[in-house]
PLY file of the C-alpha trace (Angstrom):
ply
format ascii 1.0
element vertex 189
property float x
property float y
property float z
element edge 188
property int vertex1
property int vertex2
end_header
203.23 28.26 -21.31
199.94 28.02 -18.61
197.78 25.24 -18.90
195.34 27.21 -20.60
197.56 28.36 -23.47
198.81 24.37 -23.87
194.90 23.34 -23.90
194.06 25.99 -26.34
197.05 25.97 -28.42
196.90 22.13 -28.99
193.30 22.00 -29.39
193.61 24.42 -32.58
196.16 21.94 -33.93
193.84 19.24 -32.94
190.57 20.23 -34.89
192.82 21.95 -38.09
193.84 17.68 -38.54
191.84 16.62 -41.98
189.19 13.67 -41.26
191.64 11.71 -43.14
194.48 12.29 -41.03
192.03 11.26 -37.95
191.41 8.14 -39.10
194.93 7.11 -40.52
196.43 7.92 -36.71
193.69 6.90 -34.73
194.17 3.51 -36.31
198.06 3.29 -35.73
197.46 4.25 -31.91
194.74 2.00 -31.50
197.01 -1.07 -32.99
199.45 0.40 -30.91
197.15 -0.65 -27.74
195.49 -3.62 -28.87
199.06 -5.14 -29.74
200.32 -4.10 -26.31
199.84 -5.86 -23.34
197.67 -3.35 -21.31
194.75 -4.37 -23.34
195.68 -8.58 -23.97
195.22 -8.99 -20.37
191.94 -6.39 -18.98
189.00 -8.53 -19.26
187.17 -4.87 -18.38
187.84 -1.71 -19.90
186.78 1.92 -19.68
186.88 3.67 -22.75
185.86 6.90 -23.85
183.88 7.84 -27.17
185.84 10.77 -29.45
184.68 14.14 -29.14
185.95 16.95 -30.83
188.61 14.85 -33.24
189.94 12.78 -30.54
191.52 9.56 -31.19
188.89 7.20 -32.93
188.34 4.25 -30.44
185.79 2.06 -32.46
188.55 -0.41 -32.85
189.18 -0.89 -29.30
185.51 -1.16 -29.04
185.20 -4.10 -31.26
188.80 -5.66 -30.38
187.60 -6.10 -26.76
184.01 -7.32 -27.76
185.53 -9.77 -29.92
187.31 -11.25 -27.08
184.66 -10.99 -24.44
186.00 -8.21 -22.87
183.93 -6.03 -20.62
183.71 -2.73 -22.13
182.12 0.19 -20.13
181.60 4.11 -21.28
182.02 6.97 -19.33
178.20 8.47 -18.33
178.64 12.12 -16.17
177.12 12.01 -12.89
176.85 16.20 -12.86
175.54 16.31 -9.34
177.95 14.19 -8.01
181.24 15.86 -10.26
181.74 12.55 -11.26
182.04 9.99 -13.95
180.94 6.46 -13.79
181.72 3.17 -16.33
178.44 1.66 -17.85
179.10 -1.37 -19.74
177.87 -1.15 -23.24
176.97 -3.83 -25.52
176.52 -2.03 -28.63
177.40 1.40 -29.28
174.09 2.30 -31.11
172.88 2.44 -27.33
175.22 6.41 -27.24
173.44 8.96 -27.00
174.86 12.90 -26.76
174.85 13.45 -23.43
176.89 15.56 -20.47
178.86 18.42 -22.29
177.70 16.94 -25.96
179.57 14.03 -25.58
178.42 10.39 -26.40
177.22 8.43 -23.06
175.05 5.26 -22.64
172.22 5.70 -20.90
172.48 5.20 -17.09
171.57 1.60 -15.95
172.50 0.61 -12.06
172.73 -2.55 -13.29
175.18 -1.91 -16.03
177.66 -0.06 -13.59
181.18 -1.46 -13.99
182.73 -0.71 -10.47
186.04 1.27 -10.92
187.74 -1.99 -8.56
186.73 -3.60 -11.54
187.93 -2.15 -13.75
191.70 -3.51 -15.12
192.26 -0.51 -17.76
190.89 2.84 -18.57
191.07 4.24 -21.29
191.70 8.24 -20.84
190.95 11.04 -22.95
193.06 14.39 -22.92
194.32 17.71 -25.20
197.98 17.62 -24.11
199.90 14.94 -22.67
203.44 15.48 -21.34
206.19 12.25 -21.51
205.66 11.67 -18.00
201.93 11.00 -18.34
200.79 13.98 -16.89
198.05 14.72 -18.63
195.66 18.69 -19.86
191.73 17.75 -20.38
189.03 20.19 -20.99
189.17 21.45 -17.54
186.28 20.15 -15.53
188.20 17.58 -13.74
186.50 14.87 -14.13
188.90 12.12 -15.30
191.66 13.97 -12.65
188.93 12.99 -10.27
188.83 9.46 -11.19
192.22 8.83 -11.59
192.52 10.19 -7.85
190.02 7.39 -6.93
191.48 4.94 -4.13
189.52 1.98 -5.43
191.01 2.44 -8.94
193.44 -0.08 -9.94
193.39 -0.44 -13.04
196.22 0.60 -15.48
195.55 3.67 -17.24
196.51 4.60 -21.08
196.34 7.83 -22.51
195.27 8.06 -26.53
197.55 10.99 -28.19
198.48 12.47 -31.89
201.82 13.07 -31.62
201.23 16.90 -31.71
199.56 16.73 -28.40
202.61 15.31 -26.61
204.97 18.11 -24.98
208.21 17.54 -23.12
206.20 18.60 -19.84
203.44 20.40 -19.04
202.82 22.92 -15.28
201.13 19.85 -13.19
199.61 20.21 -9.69
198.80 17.99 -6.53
195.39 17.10 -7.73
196.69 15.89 -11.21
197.33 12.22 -11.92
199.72 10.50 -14.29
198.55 7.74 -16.77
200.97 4.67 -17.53
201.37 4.60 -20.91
200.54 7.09 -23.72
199.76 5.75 -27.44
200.57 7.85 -29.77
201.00 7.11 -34.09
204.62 7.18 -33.97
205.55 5.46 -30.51
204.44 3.98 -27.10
205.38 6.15 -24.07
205.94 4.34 -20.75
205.23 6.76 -17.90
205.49 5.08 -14.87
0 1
1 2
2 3
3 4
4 5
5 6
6 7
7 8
8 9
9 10
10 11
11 12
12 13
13 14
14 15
15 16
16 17
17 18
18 19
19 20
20 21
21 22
22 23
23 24
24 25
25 26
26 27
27 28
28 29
29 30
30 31
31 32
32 33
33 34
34 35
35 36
36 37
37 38
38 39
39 40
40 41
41 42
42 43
43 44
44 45
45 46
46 47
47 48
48 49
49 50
50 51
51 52
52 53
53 54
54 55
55 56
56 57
57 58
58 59
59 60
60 61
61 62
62 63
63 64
64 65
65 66
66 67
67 68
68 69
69 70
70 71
71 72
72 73
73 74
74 75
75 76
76 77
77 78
78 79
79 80
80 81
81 82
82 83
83 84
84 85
85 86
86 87
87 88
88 89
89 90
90 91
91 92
92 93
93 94
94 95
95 96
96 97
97 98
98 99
99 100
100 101
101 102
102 103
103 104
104 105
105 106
106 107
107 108
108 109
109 110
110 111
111 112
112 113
113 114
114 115
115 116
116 117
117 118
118 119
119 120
120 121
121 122
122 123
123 124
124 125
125 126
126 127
127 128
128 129
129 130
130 131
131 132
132 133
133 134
134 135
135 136
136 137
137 138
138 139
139 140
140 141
141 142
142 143
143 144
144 145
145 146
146 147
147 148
148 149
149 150
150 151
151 152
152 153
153 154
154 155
155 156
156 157
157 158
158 159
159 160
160 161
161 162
162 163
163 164
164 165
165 166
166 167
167 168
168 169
169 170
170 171
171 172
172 173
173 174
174 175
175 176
176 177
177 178
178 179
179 180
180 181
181 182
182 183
183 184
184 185
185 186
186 187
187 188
């Protein structure tokens, strides 16, 4: 199947899910992470907020506030095709933003420099067992993940109906590490 047919195939499955079933899974995935190690030792995180009934990551949120974690949000930089981390404080501060998607409002002095950042968080549609990974199809987190300066370990937050056995990748497309799903954690690399 093409990318497109994965992306809009999964996404159907994706929004059908009840509110209930959101929140019962997103909660086992985010446990998932907070248990793991990934998350014990980033003292600065990127995270993403859910849009259209992605994994919930409140928790996270909270977890990583709780211990003193730096936790920064994604904020689209449209003229530059780019995303960058603002750290956020409290998430009353999200506004809809870029593509209708919660960002915090852009503060130079809130930018969390991707060197700095020890885990990210990433968003996707489909993800394959090797951490390959389908977004929406602007490019923006492939972009990132491409970044030189970015060090950090990188998680991807999945339902187990978005994983596939593999997915058609190309040069530009990066893997994450490790994919949380309800049901298991998949070590990619």
């Amino acid at each position: 199947m093409t990318k497109n047919g994965l992306r809009r195939d999964t996404l159907e499955k994706r929004l059908a899910m009840t509110p209930s079933e959101v929140s019962t899974k997103s909660a086992e995935i985010c446990r998932r992470l907070i248990a793991d190690e990934i998350f014990g030792t980033a003292a600065a995180i990127g995270l993403y907020w859910p849009f259209k009934k992605e994994v919930i990551t409140e928790s996270i949120f909270y977890a990583a506030t709780q211990e003193q974690k730096d936790v920064g949000f994604p904020r689209v930089l449209t003229h530059d095709e780019r995303i960058v981390y603002i750290s956020v404080l409290d998430l009353t501060t999200l506004a809809v933003g870029t593509y209708g998607i919660m960002e915090p409002p852009y503060d130079h002095e809130r930018v969390i420099g991707y060197s700095a950042l020890q885990l990210v968080v990433v968003p996707g549609v489909v993800f394959d067992e090797r951490g390959f990974r389908i977004g929406y199809g602007g490019g923006y987190f492939d972009r990132l993940l491409a970044e030189e300066s970015l060090t950090a370990k990188t998680a991807g937050l999945s339902y187990d109906l978005q994983v596939v056995g593999r997915i058609p990748e190309q040069d530009h497309d990066r893997r994450v590490d490790v994919i949380f799903t309800e049901s298991r954690v998949i070590r990619c690399s």
